[in-house]
C-alpha distance (Angstrom), angle and dihedral (degrees) to the residues before:
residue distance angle dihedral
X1 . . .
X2 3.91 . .
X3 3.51 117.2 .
X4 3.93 98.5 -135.3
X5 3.68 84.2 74.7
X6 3.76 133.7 114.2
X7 3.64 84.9 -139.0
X8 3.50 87.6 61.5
X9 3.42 103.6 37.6
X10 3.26 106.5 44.8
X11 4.06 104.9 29.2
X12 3.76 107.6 18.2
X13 3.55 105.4 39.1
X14 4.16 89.4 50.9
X15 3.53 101.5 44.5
X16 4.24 88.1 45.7
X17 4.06 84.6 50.6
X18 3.90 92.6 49.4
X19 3.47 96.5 44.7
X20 3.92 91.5 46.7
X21 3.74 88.4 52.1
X22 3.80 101.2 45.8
X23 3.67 94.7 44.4
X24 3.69 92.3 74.6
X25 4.24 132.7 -142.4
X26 3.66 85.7 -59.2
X27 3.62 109.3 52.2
X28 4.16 104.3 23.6
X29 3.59 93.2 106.6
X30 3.43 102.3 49.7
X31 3.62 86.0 48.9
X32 3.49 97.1 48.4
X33 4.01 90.5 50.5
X34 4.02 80.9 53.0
X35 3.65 88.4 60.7
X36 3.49 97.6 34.6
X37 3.89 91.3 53.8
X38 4.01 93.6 47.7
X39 3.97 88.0 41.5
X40 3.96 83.1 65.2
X41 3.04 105.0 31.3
X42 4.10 85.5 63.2
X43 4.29 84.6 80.0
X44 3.70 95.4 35.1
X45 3.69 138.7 3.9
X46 3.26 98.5 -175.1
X47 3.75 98.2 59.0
X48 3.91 88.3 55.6
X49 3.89 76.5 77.0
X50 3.88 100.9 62.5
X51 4.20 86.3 33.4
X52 4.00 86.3 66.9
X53 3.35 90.6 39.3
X54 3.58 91.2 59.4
X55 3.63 89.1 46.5
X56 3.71 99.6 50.9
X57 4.20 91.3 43.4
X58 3.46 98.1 46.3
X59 3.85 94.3 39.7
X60 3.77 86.7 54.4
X61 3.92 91.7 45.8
X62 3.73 84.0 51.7
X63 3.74 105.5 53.8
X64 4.43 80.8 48.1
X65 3.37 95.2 57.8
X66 3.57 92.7 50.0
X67 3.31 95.4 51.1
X68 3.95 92.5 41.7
X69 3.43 81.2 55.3
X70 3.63 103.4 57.0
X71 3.93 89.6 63.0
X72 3.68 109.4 21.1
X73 3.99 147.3 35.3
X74 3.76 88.7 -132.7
X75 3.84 118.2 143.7
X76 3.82 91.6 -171.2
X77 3.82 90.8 110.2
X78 3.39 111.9 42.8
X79 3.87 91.5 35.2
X80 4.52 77.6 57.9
X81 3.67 91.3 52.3
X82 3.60 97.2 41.3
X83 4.14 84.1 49.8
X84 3.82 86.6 51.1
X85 3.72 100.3 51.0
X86 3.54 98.6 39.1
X87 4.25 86.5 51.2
X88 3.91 90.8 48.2
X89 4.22 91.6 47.9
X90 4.17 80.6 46.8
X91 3.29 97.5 49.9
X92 3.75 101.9 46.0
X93 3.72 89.5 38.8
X94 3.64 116.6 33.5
X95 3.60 105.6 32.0
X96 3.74 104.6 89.7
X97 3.77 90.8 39.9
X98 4.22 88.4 52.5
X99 3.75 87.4 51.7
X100 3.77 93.5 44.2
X101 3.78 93.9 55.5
X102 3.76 91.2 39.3
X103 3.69 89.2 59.7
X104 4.42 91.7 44.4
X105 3.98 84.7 51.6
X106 4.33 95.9 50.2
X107 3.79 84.3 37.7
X108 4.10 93.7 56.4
X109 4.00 94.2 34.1
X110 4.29 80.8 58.8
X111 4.07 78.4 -116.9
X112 3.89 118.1 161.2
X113 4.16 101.2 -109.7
X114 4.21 96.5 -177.1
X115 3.80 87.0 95.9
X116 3.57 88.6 63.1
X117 4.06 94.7 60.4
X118 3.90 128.1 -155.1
X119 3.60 121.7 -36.6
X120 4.04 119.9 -73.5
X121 3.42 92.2 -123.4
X122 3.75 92.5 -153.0
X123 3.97 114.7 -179.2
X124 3.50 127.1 -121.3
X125 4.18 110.0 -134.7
X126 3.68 110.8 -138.8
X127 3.96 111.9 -91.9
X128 3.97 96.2 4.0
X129 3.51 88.9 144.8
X130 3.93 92.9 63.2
X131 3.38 104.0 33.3
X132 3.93 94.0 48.0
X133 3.67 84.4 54.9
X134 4.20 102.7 52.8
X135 3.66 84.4 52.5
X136 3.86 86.6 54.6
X137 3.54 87.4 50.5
X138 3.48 95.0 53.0
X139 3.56 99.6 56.5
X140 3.50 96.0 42.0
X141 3.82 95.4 51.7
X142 4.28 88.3 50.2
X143 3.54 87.5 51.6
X144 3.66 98.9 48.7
X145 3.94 90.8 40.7
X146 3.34 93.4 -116.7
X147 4.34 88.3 126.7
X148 3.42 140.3 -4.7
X149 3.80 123.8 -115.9
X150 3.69 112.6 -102.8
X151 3.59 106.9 -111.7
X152 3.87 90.7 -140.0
X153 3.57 118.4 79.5
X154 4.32 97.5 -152.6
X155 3.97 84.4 52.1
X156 3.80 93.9 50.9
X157 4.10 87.5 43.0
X158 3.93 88.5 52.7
X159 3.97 84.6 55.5
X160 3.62 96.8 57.8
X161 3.71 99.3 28.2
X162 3.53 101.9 40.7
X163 3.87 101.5 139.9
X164 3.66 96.9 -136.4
X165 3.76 99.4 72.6
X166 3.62 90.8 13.4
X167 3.76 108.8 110.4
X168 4.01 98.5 23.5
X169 3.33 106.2 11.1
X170 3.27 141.7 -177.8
X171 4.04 95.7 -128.0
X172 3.82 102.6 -108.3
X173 3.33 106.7 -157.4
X174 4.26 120.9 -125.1
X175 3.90 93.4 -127.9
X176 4.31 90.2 41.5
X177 4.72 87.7 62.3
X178 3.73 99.3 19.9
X179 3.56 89.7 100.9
X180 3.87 98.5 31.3
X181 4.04 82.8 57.3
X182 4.20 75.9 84.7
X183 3.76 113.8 -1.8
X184 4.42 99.1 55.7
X185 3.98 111.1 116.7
X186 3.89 110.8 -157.9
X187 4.04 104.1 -139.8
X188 3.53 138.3 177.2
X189 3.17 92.9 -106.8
X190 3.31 98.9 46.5
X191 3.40 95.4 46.3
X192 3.75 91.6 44.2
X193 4.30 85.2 54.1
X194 3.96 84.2 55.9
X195 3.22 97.5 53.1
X196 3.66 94.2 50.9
X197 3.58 93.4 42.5
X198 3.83 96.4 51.7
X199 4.34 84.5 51.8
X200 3.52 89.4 55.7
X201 3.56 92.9 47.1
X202 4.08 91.3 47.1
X203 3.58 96.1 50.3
X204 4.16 90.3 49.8
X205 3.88 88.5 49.6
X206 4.49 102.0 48.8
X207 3.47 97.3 6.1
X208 4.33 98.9 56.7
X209 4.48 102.7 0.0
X210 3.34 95.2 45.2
X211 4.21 99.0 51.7
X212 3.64 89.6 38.2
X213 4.09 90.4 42.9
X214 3.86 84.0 60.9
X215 4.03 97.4 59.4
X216 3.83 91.8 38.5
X217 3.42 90.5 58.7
X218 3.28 93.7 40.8
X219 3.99 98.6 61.5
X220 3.63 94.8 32.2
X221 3.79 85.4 62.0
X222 3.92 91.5 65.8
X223 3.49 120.0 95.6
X224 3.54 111.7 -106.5
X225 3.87 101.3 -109.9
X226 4.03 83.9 58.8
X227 4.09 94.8 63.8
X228 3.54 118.2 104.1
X229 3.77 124.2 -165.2
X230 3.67 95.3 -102.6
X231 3.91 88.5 47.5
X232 3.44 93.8 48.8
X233 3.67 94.5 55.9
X234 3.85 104.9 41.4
X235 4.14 80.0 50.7
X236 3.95 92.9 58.7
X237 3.60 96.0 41.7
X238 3.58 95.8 48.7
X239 3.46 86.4 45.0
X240 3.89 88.2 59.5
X241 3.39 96.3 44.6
X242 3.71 97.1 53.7
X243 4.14 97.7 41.4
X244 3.57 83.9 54.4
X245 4.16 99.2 45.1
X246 4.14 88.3 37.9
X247 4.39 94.7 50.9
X248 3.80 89.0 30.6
X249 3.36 89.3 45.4
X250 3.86 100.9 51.2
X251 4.05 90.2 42.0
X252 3.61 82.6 58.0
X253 3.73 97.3 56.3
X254 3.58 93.3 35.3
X255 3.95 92.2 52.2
X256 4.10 86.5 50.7
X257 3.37 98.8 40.4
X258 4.26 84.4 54.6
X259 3.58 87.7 54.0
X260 3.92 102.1 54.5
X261 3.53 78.4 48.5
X262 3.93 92.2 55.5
X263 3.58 97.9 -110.7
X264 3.72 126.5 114.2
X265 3.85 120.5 -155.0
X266 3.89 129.2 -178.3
X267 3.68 129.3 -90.7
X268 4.11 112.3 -87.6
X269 3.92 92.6 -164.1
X270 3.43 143.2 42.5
X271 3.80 106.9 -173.1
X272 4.08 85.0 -84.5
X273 3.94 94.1 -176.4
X274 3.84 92.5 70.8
X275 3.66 86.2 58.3
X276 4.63 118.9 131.6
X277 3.77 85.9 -145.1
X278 3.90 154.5 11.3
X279 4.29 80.7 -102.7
X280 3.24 99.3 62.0
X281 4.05 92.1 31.4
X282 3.93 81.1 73.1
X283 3.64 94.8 50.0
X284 3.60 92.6 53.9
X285 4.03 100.0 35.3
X286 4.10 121.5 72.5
X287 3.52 93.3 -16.5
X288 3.56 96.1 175.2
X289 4.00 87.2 58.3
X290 4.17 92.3 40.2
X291 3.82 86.9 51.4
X292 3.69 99.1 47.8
X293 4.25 94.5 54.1
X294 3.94 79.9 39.2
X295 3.56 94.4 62.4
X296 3.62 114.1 16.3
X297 3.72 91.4 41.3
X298 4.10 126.0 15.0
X299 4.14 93.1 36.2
X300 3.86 89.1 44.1
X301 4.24 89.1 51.5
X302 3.93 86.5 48.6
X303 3.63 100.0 -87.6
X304 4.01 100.0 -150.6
X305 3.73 101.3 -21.4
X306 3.39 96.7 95.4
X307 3.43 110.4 59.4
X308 4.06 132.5 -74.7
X309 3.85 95.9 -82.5
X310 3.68 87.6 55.7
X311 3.25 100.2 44.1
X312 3.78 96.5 52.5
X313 4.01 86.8 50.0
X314 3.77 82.1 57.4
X315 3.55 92.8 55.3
X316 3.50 106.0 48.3
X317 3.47 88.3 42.1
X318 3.82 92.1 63.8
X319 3.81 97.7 30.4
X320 4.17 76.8 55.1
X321 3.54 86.5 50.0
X322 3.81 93.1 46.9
X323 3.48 93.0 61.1
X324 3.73 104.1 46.8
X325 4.33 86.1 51.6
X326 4.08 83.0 58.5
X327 4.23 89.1 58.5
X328 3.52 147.1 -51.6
X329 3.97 100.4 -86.9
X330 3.80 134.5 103.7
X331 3.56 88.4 -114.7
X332 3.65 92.4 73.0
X333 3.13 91.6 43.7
X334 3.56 90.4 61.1
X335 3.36 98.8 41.0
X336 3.95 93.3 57.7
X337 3.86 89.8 51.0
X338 4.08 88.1 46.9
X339 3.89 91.8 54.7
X340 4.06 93.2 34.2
X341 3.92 90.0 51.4
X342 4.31 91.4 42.1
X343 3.66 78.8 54.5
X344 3.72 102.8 59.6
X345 4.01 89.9 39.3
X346 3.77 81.5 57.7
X347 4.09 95.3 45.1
X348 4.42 83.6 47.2
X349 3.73 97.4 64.3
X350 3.31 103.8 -71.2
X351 3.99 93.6 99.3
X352 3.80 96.7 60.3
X353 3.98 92.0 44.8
X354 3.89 81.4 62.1
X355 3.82 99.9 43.7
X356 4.15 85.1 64.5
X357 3.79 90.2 47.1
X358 3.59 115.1 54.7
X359 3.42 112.9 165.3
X360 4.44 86.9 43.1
X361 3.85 80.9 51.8
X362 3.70 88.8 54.6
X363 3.65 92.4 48.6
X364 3.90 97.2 50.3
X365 3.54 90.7 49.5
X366 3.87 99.3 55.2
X367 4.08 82.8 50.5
X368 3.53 104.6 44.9
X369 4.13 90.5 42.6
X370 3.67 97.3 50.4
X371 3.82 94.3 38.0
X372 4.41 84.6 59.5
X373 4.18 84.3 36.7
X374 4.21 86.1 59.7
X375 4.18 84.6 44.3
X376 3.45 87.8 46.3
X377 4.06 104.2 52.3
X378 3.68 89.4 36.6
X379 3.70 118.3 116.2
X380 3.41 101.2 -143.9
X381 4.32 138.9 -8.6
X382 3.59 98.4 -88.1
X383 3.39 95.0 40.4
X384 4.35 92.0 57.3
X385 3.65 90.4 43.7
X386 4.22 89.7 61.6
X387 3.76 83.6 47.1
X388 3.46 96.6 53.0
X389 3.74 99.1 36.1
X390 3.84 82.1 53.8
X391 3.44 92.7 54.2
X392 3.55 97.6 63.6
X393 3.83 96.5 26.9
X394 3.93 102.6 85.8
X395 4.36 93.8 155.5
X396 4.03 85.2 60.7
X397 3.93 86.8 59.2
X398 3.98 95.9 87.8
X399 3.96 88.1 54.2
X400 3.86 83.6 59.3
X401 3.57 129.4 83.3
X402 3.85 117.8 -153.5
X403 3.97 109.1 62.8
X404 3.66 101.3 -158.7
X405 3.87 97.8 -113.0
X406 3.74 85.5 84.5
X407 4.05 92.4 73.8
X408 3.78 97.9 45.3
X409 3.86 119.6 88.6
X410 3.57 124.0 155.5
X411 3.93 104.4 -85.1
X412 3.91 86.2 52.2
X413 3.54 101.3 50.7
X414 3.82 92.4 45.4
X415 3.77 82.0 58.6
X416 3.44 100.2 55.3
X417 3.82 88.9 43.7
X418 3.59 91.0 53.1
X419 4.22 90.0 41.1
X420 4.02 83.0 50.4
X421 3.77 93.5 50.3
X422 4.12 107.2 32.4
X423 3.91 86.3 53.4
X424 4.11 90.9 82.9
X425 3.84 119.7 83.8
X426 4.13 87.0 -106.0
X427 4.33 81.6 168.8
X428 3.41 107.4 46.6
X429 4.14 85.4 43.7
X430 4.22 87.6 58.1
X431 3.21 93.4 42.1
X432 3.51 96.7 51.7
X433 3.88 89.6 50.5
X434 3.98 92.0 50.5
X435 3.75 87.0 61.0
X436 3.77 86.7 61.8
X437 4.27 106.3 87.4
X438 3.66 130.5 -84.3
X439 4.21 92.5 15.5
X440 3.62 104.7 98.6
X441 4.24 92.7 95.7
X442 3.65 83.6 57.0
X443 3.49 100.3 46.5
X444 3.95 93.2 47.2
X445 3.87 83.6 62.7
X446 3.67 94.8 45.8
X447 3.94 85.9 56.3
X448 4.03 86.2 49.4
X449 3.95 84.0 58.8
X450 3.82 98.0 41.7
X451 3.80 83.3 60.5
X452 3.32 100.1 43.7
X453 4.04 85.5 50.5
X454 3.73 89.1 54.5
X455 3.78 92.0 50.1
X456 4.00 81.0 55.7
X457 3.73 96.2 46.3
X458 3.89 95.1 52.4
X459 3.58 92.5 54.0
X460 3.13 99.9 40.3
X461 3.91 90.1 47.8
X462 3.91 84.8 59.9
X463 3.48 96.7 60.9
X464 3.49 96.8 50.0
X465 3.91 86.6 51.8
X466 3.89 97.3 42.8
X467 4.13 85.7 46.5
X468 3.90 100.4 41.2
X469 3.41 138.5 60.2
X470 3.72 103.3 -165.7
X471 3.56 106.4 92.9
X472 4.19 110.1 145.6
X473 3.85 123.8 166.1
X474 3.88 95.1 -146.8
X475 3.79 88.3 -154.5
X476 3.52 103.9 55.4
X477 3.84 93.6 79.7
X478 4.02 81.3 59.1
C-alpha cells in the first residue's frame, strides 16, 4: 500500500487511527502491529511470513544477549544475530545478482555455464532493506546497553513493523522508540504537527516527484546514442529533483504519520541540495541511513583514530557498503566508491580550499552530485557512462535527435520550478527573521498563510492522485 493513495488516506489511515485510539494504553500496540501487519500484507502476503520471522528470531536473539550480558562480555550472540540478518538481507537481495555475474564471468572466460542452471529467481520482500536493518539496530543497541529488550514480543514486533517507516524507512533506531513503545502521549498538538507534516510530505511526493518522475523516465528510456547534451542534463536534474521530493517526501509522511500515532522520529533530511560539499551533502541527506554505517560500522572499524590511511579504508568501505544497501547492480557499486573516493579528496585538502570559496563550493557540489545522480539512475555501466559523457559533450548535440524542449509541457516545468525553489530551508529562514524584534505580528500571519497553503497542497495533491496513475515510491525497491 502507498500512502499517496485514496485508499490510504481516506480508509486506511482512519480506521488504523480509530482502532489505535479505542484500544486503550494497554492494547495500542498490539493493535497497531495488527494494522501494521495487514498494511503490508496489502503488497505481499507472503512476505508477512519472513517479517514475523524476523520478529520472532531477532526478539529471541535479543532477550539472549541480554541475558548473556548480565554475566559475561561474550559477543557470541549478537555477533549470531548480526550473521543471521545480514544472511537473510543477502539472500533475498543478492542472490540473483551473484548468479548473474557468475554466469557474465564463465561466459567471458569461454567457460561452460549449463552446470550452473536457470536463474534462482529469488524474490525481493517489500522494504527488506529497512526492516533487516531496525532489527540490526535492536540487537546492537541491547548489546551495547544502550536499551533493554522489551519483554513483550507484540511491542517489540510494533518496533520493527511499525507501518510508518516500515517499507522505506527512515531507520528508527531501537534505543530512539524503546521507551515510546510505553511512555508516547498522542496530543493535539502533536497530532495536529502530523497532520501537517504528512501534507507537506504528500504534496512533495504527487505534486513535484511524480511530474518530474514522468520526464525522467521519459529520457532515460532513450537509447543512449539518442541523448543530446541538453537532454542529458534536464534528465539528471529532474532526476535529482524528484529522488529528493519522492524519499523526502515519504520521510515526511512517515515522520507525521508516527506522530498522530504518538511517536516522534528524527529528521531524514536537511535540505541536502544547498549543501558546499559532498561532506556535508551526507550530513544533510538520509541521515538515518548515514548514521547507521556511521555508528554501527565506520566508528566501530576505528573511524579516524587510526591514522589517515585507515580512515580512508573505512570510508570507502562504507560508502562501498552504501551502495550495495541501495541494490544489487554495479551501478551502486560505483556510485558508493564515487561518493567514498569524493570524500577522501575532500578529507586531503580539498575540503578547506572549499570552506574559503563558497559560491566555487556551491558549484562543485551541484557537479559532482548530479554526475553520481546520472550513475545512480542508470541501468547499467555502459549505459551511465553515455549519460555522463553526454553531459559534458555539448558539440555531439547536433548528431542527436531529441532537443530537450520536446519533454517539457507546462505541468512539468512548473514542477521543476517548484523542485528548484521548495529545495531551500524557506522555514528555518522565517523563523530566523521572527526572532529579530518587533516581527512576531507578521510572522503570526505568515503562519495563517502556511496553513492556508497546506489546505491548498492537500487538495490539490488529491487531484493529481484521483487523475494519475503514476504513483512510484522510488525507495521501496531498496
Amino acid at each position: 500500500m502507498v500512502f499517496s493513495t485514496p485508499v490510504f488516506v481516506f480508509l486506511f489511515l482512519p480506521l488504523a487511527l480509530l482502532l489505535h485510539a479505542v484500544a486503550g494504553r494497554h492494547l495500542r500496540n498490539s493493535a497497531l502491529l495488527l494494522v501494521s501487519l495487514l498494511f503490508y500484507a496489502w503488497g505481499s502476503s507472503y512476505d508477512v511470513l519472513l517479517m514475523l520471522a524476523t520478529i520472532g528470531a531477532n526478539w529471541g536473539f535479543g532477550l539472549w544477549i541480554e541475558r548473556v550480558r548480565a554475566h559475561s562480555p561474550s559477543r557470541l550472540p549478537v555477533t549470531l544475530a548480526t550473521v543471521f540478518n545480514l544472511s537473510v538481507l543477502a539472500f533475498y537481495k543478492y542472490t540473483n545478482w551473484a548468479w548473474e555475474n557468475l554466469v557474465a564471468m564463465f561466459a567471458a572466460w569461454d567457460l561452460p555455464t549449463a552446470w550452473l542452471g536457470q536463474s534462482p529467481g529469488v524474490h525481493m520482500p517489500l522494504g527488506i532493506s529497512f526492516f533487516i536493518f531496525h532489527a540490526l539496530s535492536a540487537v546492537i543497541d541491547v548489546h551495547r546497553g544502550e536499551a533493554r529488550v522489551t519483554k513483550n514480543p507484540l511491542d517489540f514486533g510494533l518496533y520493527i513493523a511499525c507501518f510508518p517507516q516500515l517499507v522505506a524507512g527512515p531507520i528508527v533506531r531501537y534505543h530512539d522508540v524503546a521507551e515510546q513503545l510505553y511512555s508516547r502521549r498522542v496530543t493535539l498538538d502533536g497530532f495536529a504537527y502530523g497532520v501537517r507534516r504528512f501534507v507537506v510530505g504528500l504534496g512533495k511526493k504527487v505534486l513535484i516527484a511524480n511530474s518530474t518522475g514522468l520526464l525522467v523516465d521519459e529520457i532515460f528510456g532513450l537509447p543512449p546514442e539518442q541523448l543530446t547534451f541538453a537532454a542529458a542534463w534536464l534528465g539528471v536534474i529532474g532526476w535529482s529533483i524528484q529522488l529528493y521530493f519522492d524519499f523526502s517526501g515519504y520521510s515526511d509522511m512517515a515522520i507525521g504519520l508516527a506522530r498522530m500515532f504518538g511517536f516522534t522520529y528524527r529528521e531524514n533530511f536537511e535540505h541536502p541540495y544547498i549543501s558546499r560539499s559532498i561532506t556535508e551533502f551526507w550530513r544533510r541527506w538520509h541521515i538515518s541511513l548515514s548514521s547507521f554505517f556511521r555508528d554501527y560500522l565506520y566508528i566501530p572499524l576505528g573511524g579516524n583514530r587510526r591514522g589517515p590511511l585507515r580512515t580512508y579504508v573505512n570510508l570507502v568501505t562504507v560508502f562501498l557498503l552504501t551502495g550495495m544497501w541501495h541494490g544489487a547492480a554495479w551501478t551502486f557499486v560505483v556510485w558508493g566508491a564515487y561518493h567514498g573516493t569524493l570524500l577522501i579528496v575532500e578529507r586531503v585538502a580539498f575540503g578547506r580550499w572549499l570552506a574559503g570559496h563558497p559560491l566555487l563550493a556551491h558549484v562543485y557540489f551541484f557537479f559532482a552530485v548530479t554526475v553520481g545522480w546520472a550513475i545512480f539512475r542508470a541501468d547499467d555501466l555502459p549505459y551511465a557512462a553515455e549519460i555522463v559523457r553526454s553531459m559534458f559533450d555539448p558539440f555531439a548535440a547536433s548528431t542527436r535527435i531529441h532537443p530537450a524542449v520536446l519533454f517539457l509541457n507546462g505541468e512539468r516545468v512548473a514542477a521543476l520550478l517548484a523542485g528548484c525553489v521548495c529545495m531551500f530551508p524557506w522555514v528555518q529562514w522565517a523563523r530566523r527573521w521572527h526572532e529579530q524584534p518587533k516581527r512576531a505580528p507578521a510572522f503570526g500571519r505568515l503562519s495563517i498563510a502556511a496553513d492556508f497553503g497546506l489546505v491548498l497542497t492537500f487538495g490539490a495533491s488529491l487531484l493529481a492522485v484521483a487523475a494519475g496513475t503514476f504513483n512510484p515510491f522510488i525507495y521501496f525497491r531498496f
